[in-house]
C-alpha positions in Angstrom: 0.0 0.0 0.0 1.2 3.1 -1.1 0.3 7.0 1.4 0.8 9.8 -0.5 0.0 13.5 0.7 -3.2 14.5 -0.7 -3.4 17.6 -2.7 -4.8 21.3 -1.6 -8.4 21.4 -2.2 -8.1 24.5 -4.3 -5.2 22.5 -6.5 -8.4 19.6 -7.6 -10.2 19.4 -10.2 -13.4 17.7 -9.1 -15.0 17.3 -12.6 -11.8 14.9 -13.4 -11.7 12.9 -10.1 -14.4 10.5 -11.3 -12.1 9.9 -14.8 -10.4 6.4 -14.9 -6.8 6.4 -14.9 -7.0 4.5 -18.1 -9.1 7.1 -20.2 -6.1 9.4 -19.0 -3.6 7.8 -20.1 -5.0 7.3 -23.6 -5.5 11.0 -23.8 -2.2 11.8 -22.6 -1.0 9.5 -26.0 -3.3 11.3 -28.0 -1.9 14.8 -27.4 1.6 13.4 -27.4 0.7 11.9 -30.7 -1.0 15.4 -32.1 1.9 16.9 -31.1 4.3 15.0 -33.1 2.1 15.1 -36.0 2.1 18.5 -35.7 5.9 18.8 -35.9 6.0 16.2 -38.5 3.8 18.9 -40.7 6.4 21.3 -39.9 8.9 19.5 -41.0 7.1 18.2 -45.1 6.6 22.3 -45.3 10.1 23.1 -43.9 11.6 20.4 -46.4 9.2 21.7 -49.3 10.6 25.2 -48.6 14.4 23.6 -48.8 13.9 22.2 -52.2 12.7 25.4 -53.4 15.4 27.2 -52.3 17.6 25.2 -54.4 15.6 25.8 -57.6 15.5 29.6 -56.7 18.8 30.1 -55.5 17.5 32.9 -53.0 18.7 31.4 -49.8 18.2 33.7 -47.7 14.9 34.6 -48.1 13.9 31.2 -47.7 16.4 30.9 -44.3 13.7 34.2 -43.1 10.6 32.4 -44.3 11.4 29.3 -42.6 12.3 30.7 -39.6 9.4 32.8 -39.1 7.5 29.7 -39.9 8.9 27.9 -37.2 8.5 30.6 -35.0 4.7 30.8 -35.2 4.4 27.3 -35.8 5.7 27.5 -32.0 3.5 30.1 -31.0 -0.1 28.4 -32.0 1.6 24.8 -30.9 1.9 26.1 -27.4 -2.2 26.9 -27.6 -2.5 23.5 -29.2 -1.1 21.9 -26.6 -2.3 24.3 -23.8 -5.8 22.9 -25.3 -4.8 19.2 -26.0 -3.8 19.5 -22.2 -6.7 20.1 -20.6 -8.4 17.3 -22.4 -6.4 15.2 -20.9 -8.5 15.2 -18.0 -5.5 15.2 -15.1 -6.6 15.0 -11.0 -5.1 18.1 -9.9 -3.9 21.4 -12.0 0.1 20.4 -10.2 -0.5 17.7 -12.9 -2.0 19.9 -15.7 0.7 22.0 -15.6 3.6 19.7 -15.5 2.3 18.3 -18.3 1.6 21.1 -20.5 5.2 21.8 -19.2 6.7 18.4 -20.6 5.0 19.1 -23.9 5.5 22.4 -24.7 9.2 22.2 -23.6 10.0 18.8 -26.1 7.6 20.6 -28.7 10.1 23.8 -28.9 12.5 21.5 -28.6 11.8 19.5 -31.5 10.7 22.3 -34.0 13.7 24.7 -32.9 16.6 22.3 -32.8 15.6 19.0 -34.2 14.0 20.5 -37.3 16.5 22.7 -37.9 19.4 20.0 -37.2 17.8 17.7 -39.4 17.3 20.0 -42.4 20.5 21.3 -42.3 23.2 18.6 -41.4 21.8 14.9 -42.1 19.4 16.6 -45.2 21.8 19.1 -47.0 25.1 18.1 -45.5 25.6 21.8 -44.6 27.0 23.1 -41.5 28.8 26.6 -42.1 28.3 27.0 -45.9 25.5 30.0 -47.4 21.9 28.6 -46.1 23.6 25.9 -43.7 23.0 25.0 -39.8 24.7 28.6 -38.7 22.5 30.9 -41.0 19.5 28.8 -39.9 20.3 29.3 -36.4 20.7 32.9 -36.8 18.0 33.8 -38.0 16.0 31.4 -36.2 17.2 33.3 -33.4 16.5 36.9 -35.2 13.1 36.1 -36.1 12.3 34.6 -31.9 13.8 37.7 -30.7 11.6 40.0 -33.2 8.7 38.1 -33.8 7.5 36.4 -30.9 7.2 39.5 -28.9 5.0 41.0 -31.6 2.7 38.1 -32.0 2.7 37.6 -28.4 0.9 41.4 -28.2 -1.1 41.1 -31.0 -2.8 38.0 -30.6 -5.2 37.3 -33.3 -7.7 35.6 -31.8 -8.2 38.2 -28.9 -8.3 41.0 -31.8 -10.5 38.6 -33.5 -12.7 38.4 -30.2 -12.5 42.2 -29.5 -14.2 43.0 -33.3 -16.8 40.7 -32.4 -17.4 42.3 -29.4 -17.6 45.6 -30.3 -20.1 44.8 -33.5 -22.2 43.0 -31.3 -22.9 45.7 -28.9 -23.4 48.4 -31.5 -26.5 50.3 -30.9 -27.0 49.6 -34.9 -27.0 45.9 -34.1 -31.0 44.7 -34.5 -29.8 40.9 -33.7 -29.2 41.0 -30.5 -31.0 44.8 -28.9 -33.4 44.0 -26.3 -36.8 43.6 -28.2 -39.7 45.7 -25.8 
């Protein structure tokens, strides 16, 4: 018999408590697996954006446009995950948020380093020539600095939410005016 401490009342989730361990774990695959298909997308479009680069010969453009496609690739995978997460169901949000930790940490992982590893050394066989591993990394790193702080600030789905808003409560608006 295993005692462990039980958890704060304020830390469980008493919708999940009645959820079999087994249903949990199945989800817990399933947003591992969604995960890794979504980096395996990544990767086909990061590939398909290698191969023409060679038939334009414009490689750095294409070392921009894949990095700012990895970097909000990484930006709406963390809200993937963030929402594959709470499907999972867990007990308590300790466990909620170490997982959404676990995956959001090997998900940057994998699209920042793997991707670009793979793409530019066992791929392309390039490591400090024009469009190799360094100029990847570079501007990988350029476009995270730069861009993530913009989209971070203007996040299109609370502008999104904000127009709606705003429409919906215009004194114009016949759909929804209180009828007398």
């Amino acid at each position: 018999m295993e005692i462990h401490r039980a958890p704060e009342p304020e830390d469980v989730n008493f919708s999940n408590v009645g959820v079999p361990e087994s249903t949990i774990i199945l989800r817990k695959f399933i947003t591992y697996f969604v995960a890794f298909a979504l980096i395996c997308a990544t990767f086909v479009g990061i590939f398909f954006l290698k191969q023409t680069k060679y038939q334009e010969k414009n490689s750095r453009a294409t070392s921009i446009t894949i990095s700012v496609i990895i970097t909000v690739v990484n930006i709406n995978m963390g809200k993937i995950i963030k929402t594959l997460t709470h499907y999972e169901r867990n007990y308590t949000r300790i466990h909620d948020q170490r997982s959404l930790a676990i995956k959001t940490i090997l998900s940057q992982i994998a699209s920042m380093v793997l991707l670009t590893f793979l793409q530019n050394v066992i791929i392309e066989k390039n490591f400090y020539g024009r469009g190799g591993l360094t100029e990847a990394i570079y501007f990988l790193a350029l476009t995270n600095a730069f861009l993530n702080p913009i989209l971070k600030f203007f996040d299109y789905r609370q502008i999104w939410s904000l127009i709606k808003r705003r429409y919906y409560n215009r004194p114009d608006n016949k759909l929804y005016s209180n009828q007398k």
